[in-house]
N, C-alpha and C positions, 0 to 999 in steps of 0.2 A: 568542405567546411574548414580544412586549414589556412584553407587560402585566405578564406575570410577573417580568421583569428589573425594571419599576420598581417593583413593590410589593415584589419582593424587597430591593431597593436601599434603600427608602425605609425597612422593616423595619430592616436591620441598621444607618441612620444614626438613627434612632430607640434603636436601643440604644447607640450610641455606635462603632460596629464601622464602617470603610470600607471597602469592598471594591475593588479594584483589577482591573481584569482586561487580562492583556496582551494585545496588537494582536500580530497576525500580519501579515507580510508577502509575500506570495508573488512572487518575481519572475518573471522572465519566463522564464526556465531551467528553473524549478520549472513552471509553468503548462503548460510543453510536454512535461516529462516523461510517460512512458507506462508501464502495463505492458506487458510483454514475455514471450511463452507460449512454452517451447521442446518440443517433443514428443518423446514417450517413443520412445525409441531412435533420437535426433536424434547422438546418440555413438556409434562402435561400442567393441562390449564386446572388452574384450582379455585376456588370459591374466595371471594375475599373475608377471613375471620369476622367474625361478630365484634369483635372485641377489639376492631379496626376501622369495621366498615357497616354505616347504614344501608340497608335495604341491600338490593340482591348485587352481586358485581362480582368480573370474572379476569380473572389475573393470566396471561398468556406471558411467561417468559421468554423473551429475544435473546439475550446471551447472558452471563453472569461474570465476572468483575475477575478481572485478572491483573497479576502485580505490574502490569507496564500497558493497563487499561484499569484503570482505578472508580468502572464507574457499571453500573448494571442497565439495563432498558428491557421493557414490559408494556404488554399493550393491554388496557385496564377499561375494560368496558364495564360501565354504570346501567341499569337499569333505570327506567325513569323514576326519582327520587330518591337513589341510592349516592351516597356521597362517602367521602372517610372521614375518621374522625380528625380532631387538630391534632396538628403535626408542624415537628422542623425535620428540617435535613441537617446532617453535619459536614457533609461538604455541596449542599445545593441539591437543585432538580428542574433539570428543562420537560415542560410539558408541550407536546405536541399534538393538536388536536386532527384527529383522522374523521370524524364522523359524528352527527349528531349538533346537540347542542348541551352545553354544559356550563358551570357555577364556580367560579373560587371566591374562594373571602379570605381577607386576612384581620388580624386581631384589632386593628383598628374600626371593623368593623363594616368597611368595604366590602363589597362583592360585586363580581366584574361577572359578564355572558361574553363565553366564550365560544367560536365555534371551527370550522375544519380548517385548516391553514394557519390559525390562532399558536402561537407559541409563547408559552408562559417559562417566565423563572423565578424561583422561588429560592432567593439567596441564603444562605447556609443560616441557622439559626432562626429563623423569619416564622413566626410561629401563621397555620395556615390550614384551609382544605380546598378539597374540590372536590366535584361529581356532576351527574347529573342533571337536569332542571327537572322540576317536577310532570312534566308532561314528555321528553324527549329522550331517549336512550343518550348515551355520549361517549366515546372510543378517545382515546390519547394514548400516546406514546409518551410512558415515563422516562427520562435517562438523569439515572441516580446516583450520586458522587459517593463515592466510601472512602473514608477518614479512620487510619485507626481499628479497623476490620468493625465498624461501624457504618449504618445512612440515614437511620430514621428513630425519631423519639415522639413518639407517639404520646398523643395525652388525651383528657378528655373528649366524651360524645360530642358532635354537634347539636346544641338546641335546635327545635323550629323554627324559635325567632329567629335564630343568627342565618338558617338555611331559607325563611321565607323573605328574607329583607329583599326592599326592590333592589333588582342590580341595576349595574352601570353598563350601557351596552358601547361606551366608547370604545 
């Protein structure tokens, strides 16, 4: 491999091109670091509140938010017609859909059918829900920005209307 770096080197000072390559430095902080493997249902799974979530839904913790990983993920299974209420994030939320078929709407009054492969973002502040469809279970992977030792400001229930509008299935 050195051989390559000087004939490489030698080529492009030959063409008049230098090449610079930066140093890394690894301290001694870095050199100890490790991964770290937390095992599946290392969390228990919990009911989604009344006071967040229509109809029945089931919150599964994946990992929680640390200061040099600033963001949480949760795998949020709806029952069919279960949704959350409206909500923003304050630093955003990619939704990843694993199963089922399911609903977001945002305040303008859109709502979009989402399904497994489907990844949603929901930009920081963007008032919003999702769940369910009325007839289909629906499974997503939340991953949640935290700002501030804050993610979510929760507000008002979903009406029916807002949850029965036709969606958009683009």
């Amino acid at each position: 491999m050195k051989t390559l770096s000087v004939l490489a080197l030698t080529a492009l000072a030959g063409a008049g091109l230098v090449l610079v390559q930066p140093q890394t430095t690894l301290s001694a902080e870095t050199t100890k670091a490790t991964q770290t493997v937390t095992r599946a249902g290392s969390f228990a799974a919990t009911q989604g509140p009344a006071t967040t979530f229509t109809g029945r839904v089931r919150v599964e913790r994946i990992f929680k938010a640390t200061e040099a990983a600033p963001y949480t993920a949760a795998s949020v299974t709806f029952e069919p017609g279960a949704r959350t209420f409206w909500h923003s994030h304050v630093a955003g939320q990619h939704l990843i859909v694993v199963h089922g078929v399911g609903l977001t709407g945002t305040a303008d009054g859109r709502v979009v059918e989402i399904r497994p492969g489907d990844e949603v973002w929901c930009p920081p502040h963007v008032k919003h829900w999702h769940g369910a469809t009325a007839t289909s279970s629906m499974t997503h992977i939340a991953i949640t920005g935290i700002k501030d030792g804050k993610s979510t400001t929760w507000l008002e229930e979903v009406t029916e209307a807002q949850y029965t509008a036709r969606p958009d299935r683009k």
